[in-house]
C-alpha positions as CSV (number, residue, x, y, z in Angstrom):
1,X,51.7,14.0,-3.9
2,X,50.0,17.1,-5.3
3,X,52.5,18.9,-7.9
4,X,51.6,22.4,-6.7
5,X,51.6,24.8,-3.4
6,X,47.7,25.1,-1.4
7,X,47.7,28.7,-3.6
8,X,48.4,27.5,-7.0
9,X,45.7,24.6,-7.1
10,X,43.5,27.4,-5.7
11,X,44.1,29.7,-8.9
12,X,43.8,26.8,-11.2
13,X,40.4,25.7,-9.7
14,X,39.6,29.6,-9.9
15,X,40.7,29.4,-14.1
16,X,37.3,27.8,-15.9
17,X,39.4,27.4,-19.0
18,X,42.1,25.3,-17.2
19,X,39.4,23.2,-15.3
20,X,37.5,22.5,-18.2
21,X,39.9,20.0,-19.4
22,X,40.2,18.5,-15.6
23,X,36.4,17.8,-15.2
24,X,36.4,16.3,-18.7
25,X,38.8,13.8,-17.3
26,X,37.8,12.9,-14.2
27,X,33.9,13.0,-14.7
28,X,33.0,10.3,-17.0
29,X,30.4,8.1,-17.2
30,X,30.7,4.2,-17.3
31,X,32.4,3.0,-21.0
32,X,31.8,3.1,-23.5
33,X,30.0,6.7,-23.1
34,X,32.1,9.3,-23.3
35,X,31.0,13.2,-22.3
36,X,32.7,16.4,-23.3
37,X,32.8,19.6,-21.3
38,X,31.3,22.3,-23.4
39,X,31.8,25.0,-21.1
40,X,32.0,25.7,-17.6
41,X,31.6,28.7,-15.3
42,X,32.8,30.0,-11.9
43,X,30.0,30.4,-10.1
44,X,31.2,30.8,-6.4
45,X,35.0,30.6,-4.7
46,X,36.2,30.5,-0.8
47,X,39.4,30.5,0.6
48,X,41.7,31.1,-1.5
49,X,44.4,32.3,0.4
50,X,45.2,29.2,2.6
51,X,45.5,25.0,2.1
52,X,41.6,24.6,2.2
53,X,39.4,26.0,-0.6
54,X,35.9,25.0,-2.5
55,X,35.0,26.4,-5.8
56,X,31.7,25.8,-7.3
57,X,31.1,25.4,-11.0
58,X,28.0,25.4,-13.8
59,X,29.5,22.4,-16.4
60,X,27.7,22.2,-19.6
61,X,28.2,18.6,-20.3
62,X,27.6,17.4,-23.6
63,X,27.4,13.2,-25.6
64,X,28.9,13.5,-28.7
65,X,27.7,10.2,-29.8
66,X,24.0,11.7,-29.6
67,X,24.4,15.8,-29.5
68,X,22.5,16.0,-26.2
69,X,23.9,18.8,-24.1
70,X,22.9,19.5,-20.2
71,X,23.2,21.7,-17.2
72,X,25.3,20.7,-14.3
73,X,26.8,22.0,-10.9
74,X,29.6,20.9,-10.1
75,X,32.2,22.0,-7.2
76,X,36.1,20.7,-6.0
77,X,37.1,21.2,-2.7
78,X,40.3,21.2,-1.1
79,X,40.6,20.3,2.8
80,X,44.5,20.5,3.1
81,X,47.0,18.5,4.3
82,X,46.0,14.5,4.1
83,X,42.1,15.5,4.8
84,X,41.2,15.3,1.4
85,X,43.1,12.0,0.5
86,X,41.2,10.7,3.6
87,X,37.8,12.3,2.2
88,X,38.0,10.3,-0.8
89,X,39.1,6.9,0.5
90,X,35.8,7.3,3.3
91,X,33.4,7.8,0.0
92,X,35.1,5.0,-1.6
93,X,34.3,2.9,1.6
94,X,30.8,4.3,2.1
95,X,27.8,4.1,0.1
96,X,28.5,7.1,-1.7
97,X,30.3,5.5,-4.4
98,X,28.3,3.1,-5.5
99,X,28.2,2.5,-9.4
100,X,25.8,4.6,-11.8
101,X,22.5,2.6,-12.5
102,X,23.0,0.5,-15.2
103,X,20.7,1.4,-18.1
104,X,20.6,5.0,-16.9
105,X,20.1,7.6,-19.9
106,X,22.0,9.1,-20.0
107,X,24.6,7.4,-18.5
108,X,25.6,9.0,-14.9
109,X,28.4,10.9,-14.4
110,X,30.6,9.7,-10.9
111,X,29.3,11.4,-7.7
112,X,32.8,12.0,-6.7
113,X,36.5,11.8,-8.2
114,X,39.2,12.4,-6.6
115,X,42.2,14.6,-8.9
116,X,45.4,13.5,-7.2
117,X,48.1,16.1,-8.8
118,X,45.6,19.1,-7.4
119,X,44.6,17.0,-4.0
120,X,41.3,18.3,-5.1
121,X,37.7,16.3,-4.7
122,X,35.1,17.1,-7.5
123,X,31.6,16.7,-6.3
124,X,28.4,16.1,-9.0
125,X,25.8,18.4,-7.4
126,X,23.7,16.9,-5.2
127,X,26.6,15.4,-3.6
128,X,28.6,17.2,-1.2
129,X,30.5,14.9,0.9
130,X,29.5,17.8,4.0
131,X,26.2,17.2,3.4
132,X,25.5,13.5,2.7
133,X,21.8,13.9,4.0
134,X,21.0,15.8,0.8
135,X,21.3,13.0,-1.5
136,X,19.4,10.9,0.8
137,X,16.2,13.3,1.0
138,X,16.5,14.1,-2.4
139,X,15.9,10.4,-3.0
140,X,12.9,9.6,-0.8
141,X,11.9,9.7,3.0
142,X,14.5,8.9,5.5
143,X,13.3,6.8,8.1
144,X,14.7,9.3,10.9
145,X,12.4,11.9,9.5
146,X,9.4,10.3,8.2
147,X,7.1,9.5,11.5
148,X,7.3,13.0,12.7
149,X,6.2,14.5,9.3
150,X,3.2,12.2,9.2
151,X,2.4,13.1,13.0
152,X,1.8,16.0,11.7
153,X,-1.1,14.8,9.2
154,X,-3.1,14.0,12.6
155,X,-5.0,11.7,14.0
156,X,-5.2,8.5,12.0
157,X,-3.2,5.7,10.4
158,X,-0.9,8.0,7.9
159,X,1.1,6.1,5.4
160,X,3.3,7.7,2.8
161,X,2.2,7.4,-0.7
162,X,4.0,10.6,-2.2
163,X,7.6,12.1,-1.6
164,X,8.9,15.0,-3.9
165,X,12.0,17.1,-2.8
166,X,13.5,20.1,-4.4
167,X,16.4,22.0,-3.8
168,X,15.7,25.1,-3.7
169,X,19.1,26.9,-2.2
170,X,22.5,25.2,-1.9
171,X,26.2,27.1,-0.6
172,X,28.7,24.2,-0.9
173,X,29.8,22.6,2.3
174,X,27.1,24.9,4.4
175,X,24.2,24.4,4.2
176,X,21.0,23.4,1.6
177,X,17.1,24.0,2.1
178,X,14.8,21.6,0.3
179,X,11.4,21.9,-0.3
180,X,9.6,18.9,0.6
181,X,5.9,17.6,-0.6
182,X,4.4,15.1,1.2
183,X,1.5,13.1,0.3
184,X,0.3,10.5,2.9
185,X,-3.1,8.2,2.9
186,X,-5.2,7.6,6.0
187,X,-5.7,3.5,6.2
188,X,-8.7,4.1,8.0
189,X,-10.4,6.2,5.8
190,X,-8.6,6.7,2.7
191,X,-8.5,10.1,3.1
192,X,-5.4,11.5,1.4
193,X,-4.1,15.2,2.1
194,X,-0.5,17.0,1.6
195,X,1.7,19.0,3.4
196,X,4.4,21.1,2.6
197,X,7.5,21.4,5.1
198,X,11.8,22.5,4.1
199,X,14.5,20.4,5.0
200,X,17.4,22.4,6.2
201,X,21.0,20.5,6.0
202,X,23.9,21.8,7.8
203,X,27.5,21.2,7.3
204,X,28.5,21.7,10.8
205,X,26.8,19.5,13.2
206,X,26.8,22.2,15.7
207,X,25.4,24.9,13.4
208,X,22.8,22.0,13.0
209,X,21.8,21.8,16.2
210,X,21.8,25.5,17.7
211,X,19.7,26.3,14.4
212,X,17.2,24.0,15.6
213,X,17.6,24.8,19.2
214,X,16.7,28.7,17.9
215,X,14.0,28.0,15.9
216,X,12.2,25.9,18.6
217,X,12.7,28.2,21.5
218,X,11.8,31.1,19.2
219,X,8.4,29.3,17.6
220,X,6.8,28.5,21.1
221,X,7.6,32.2,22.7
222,X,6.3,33.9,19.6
223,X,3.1,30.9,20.4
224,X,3.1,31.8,24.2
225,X,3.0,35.4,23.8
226,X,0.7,35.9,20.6
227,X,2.7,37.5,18.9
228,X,1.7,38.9,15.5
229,X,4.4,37.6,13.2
230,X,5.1,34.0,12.0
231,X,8.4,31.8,12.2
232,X,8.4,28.1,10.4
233,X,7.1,25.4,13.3
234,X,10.3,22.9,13.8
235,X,8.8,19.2,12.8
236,X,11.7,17.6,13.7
237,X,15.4,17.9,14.0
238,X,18.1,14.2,13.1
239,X,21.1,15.0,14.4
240,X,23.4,12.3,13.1
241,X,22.1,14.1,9.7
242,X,22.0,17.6,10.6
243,X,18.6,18.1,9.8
244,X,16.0,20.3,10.7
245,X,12.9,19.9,8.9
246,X,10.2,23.2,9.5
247,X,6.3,23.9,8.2
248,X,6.3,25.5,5.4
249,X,4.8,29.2,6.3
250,X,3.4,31.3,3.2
251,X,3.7,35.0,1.7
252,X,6.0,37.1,-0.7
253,X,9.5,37.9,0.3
254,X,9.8,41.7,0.6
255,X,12.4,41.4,-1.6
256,X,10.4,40.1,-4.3
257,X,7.9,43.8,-3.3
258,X,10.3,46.0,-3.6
259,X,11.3,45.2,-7.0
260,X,7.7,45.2,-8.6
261,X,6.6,48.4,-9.7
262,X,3.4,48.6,-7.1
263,X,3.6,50.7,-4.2
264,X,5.0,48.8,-1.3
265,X,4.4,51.0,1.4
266,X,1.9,48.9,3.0
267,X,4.3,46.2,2.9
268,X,7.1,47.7,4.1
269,X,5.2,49.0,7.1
270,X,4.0,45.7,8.1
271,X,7.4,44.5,8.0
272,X,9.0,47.4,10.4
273,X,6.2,46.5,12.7
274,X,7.1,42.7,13.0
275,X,10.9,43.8,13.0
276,X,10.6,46.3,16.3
277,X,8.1,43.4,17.7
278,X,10.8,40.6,17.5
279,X,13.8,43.0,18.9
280,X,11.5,43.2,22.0
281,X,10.7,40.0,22.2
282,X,11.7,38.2,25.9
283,X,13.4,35.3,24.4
284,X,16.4,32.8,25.3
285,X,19.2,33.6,22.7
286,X,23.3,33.6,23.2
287,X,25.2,36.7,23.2
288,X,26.3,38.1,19.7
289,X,30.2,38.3,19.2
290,X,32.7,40.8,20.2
291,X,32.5,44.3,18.7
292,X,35.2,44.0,15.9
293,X,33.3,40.5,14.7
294,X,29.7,42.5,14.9
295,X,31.0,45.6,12.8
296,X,32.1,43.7,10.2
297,X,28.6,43.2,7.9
298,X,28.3,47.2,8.3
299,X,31.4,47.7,6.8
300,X,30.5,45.2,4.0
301,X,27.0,46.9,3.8
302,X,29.1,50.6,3.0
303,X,31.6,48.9,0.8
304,X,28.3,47.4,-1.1
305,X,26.3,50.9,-1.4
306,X,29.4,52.7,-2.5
307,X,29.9,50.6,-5.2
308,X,26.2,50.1,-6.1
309,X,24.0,52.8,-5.1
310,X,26.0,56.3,-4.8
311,X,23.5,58.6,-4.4
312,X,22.1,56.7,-1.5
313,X,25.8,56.1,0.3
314,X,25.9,59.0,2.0
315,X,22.2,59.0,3.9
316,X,22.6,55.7,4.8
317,X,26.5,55.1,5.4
318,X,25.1,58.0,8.4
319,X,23.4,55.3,9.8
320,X,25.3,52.2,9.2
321,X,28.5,54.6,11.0
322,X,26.0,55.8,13.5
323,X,25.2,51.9,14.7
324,X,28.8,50.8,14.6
325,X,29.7,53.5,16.7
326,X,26.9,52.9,19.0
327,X,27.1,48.7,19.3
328,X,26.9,47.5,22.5
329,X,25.1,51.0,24.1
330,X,21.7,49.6,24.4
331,X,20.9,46.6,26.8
332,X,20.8,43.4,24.6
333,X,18.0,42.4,22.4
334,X,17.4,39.7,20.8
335,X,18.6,39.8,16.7
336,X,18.4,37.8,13.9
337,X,21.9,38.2,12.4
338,X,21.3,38.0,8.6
339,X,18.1,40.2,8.1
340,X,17.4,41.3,4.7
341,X,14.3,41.4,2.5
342,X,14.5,38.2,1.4
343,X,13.8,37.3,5.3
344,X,10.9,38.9,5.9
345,X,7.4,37.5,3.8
346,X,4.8,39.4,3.3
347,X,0.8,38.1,3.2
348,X,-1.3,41.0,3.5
349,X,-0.6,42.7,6.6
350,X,0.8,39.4,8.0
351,X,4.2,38.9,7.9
352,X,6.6,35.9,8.8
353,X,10.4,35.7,9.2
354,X,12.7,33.1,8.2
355,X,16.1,31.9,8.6
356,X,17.0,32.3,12.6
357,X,20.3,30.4,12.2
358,X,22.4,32.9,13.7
359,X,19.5,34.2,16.1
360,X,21.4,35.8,19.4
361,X,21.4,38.5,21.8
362,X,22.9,42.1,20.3
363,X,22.3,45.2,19.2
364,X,18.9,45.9,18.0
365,X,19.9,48.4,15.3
366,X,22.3,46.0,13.5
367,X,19.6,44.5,11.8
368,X,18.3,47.5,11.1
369,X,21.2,48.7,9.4
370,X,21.5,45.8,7.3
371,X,18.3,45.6,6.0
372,X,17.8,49.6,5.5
373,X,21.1,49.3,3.3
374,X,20.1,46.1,1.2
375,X,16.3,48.0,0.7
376,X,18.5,50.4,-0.4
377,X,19.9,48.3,-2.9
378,X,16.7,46.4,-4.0
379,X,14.7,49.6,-5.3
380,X,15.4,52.5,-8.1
381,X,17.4,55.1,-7.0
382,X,14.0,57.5,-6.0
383,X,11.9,54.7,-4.4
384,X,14.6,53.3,-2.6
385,X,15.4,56.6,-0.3
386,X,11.3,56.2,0.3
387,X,11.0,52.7,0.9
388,X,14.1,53.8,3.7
389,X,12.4,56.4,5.3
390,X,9.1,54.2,5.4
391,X,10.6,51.3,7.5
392,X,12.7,53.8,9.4
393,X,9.2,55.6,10.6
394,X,7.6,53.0,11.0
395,X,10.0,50.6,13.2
396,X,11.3,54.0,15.6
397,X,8.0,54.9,16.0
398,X,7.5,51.4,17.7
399,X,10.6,51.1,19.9
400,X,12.5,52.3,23.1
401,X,13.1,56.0,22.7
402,X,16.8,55.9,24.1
403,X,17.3,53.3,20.9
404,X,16.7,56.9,18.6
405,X,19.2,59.1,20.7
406,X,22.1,57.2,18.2
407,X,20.8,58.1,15.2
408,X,21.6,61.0,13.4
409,X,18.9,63.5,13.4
410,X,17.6,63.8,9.9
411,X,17.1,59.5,9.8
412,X,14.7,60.2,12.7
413,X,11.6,61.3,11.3
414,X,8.1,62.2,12.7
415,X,8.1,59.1,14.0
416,X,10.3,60.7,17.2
417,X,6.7,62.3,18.1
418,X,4.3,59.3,18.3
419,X,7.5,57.0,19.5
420,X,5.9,57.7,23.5
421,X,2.6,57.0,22.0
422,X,3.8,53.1,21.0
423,X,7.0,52.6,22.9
424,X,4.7,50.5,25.5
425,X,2.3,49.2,23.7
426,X,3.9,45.9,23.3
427,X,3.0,43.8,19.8
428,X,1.8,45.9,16.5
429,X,0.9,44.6,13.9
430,X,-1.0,42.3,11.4
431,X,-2.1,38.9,12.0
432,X,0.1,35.3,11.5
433,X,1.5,34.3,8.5
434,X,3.8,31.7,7.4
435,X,6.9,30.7,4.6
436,X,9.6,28.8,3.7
437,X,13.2,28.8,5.4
């Protein structure tokens, strides 16, 4: 049984010092190798407060016998109650556990231990026992996967002759994108060509599939209508893997823009275009949550520009209030739920948008909000009120004009005056684009 309460083991996985000496004892790699933990950092930590927690850790794991020294995330997670007893004993069942290569060098550390005192499962990055598919991809095609991608080569007899996979953003127990190359020869012809595609894995098989259900129905409206922005093309979706593999789609993140030193007015126009396209965009989409659950990333957004950008708090903490007051006082639209620079890529005047996982029907200006106050973070303190009141012009100047009556006055710039001149013009904008999700 473990020796402490649910809160205690949470602490001690949150003390680097105190886990060093627990990784060094479970992780070790077939005898007569032994590994030291050099050093280890907290890198990310969730729920604390109750029986369940995960904790994610950079190890630096060292071989005493021949002074190498390497790089390695590793994470424990706690499931409360029995669950995470009955975790380990599945893996042990499963094919998860199977031994290290022989041979290997150097020798592999154990995918998984289980640390019975601290009911606590430590997981060698890329396993994640809520996301067994990563390991899998990460290791070469999976056959639930594979014919789709090389559908996509055309017509011909594809066969694979080159699979490379990167990981290229992880959050434990989530979700992790991969970046796939795929290199496939026609039979007929010998023709060989590559494509590029991500691999999104969920953790939650129903997060799984209304992410793929949303990037579908959005891809083939945006297709129908001719719209001038891009979103990833869905290749296929496994759902006894929870995986939804997209095209890859191409340009700069806008985040990327606002922190070089050229002007990214161009850029950011483009981007308020696409955004005021998409919120009036007829698409199929479920309703956003209730008020309380919806004001919640506003209030984080404040918290963030107090604490970070002070002399830009006040203009746009007037907005962020302004919307939270507002929520629910303009007829649905759809939203994208997480919108932020990184979102948005940027080719030219072409602009694509990524990541439609919590894509739903809300509030227009919530996006807004968010994204105004992380631009707000992304650029010096005189470029970033700019950047601001660039978007801001160029997105009101392109939507409903009862969607401006919330703001306060001085965020509503010229714009107000040619907003009748655009209001009904439908899409604005620069051509299609694509990039990664």
């Amino acid at each position: 049984m473990p020796a402490a309460s649910p809160a205690a083991r949470a602490l001690l996985a949150e003390d680097p010092g105190r886990m060093r000496e627990v990784l060094e004892r479970h992780l070790q790699p077939p005898a007569p190798a032994v590994y030291r933990v050099r050093d280890c950092r907290l890198t990310n930590a969730r729920g604390r407060n109750g029986a369940r927690f995960s904790v994610q850790y950079d190890v630096r794991f060292e071989e005493p016998a021949t002074d190498r020294g390497w790089d390695q995330v590793v994470s424990a997670v706690s499931f409360g109650g029995a669950r995470t007893r009955r975790a380990w004993q599945a893996l042990q069942d499963g094919a998860a556990m199977r031994p290290p290569a022989a041979g290997a060098d150097p020798p592999a550390l154990p995918p998984f231990a289980y640390v019975p005192e601290l009911d606590m499962l430590l997981q060698v990055f890329p396993h994640d026992s809520s996301l067994p598919a990563l390991v899998r991809l990460l290791a070469g095609p999976l056959p639930e996967l594979l014919p789709a991608i090389l559908a996509g080569f055309g017509p011909g007899d594809w066969r694979l002759v080159g699979w490379d996979a990167e990981t290229v953003r992880y959050r434990l127990a989530i979700r992790a994108t991969v970046r796939l190359s795929v290199r496939a020869s026609d039979a007929a012809t010998g023709r060989v060509a590559e494509r590029r595609a991500y691999a999104k894995v969920y953790g939650e098989p129903e997060k799984g599939r209304l992410g793929a259900h949303a990037q579908r129905v959005l891809h083939d409206r945006i297709a129908a209508v001719g719209a001038s922005f891009a979103v990833a093309e869905p290749i296929a979706y496994a759902d006894d893997l929870h995986t939804l593999v997209q095209e890859e789609v191409g340009g700069v993140s806008l985040h990327t823009l606002l922190r070089q030193k050229a002007d990214p007015t161009l850029a950011v126009q483009a981007a308020a275009r696409a955004v005021a396209e998409f919120h009036q965009l007829d698409v199929e989409a479920p309703p956003r949550g209730a008020r309380n659950e919806l004001s919640r990333p506003l209030r984080n957004a404040q918290e963030s520009l107090r604490s970070d950008r002070p002399e830009l708090a006040r203009e746009v903490a007037e907005l962020l209030a302004a919307v939270a007051a507002g929520l629910g006082d303009v007829p649905p639209a759809p939203t994208h739920g997480d919108l932020k620079p990184n979102h948005i890529l940027v080719d030219g005047d072409r602009i694509a948008m990524i990541d439609f996982d919590d894509l739903a029907k809300g509030d227009p200006l919530l996006d807004v909000a968010n994204l105004v106050a992380q631009i707000a973070q992304t650029r010096s303190a005189d470029r970033a009120g700019t950047a601001v009141r660039v978007f801001l012009e160029e997105y009101l100047a392109r939507v409903p004009a009862a969607w401006l009556t919330r703001l306060p006055k001085q965020l509503i710039p010229a714009a107000t005056g040619s907003a009748e001149a655009h209001q009904d013009t439908g899409a604005v904008g620069g051509d299609r684009t694509g990039a990664p999700s």
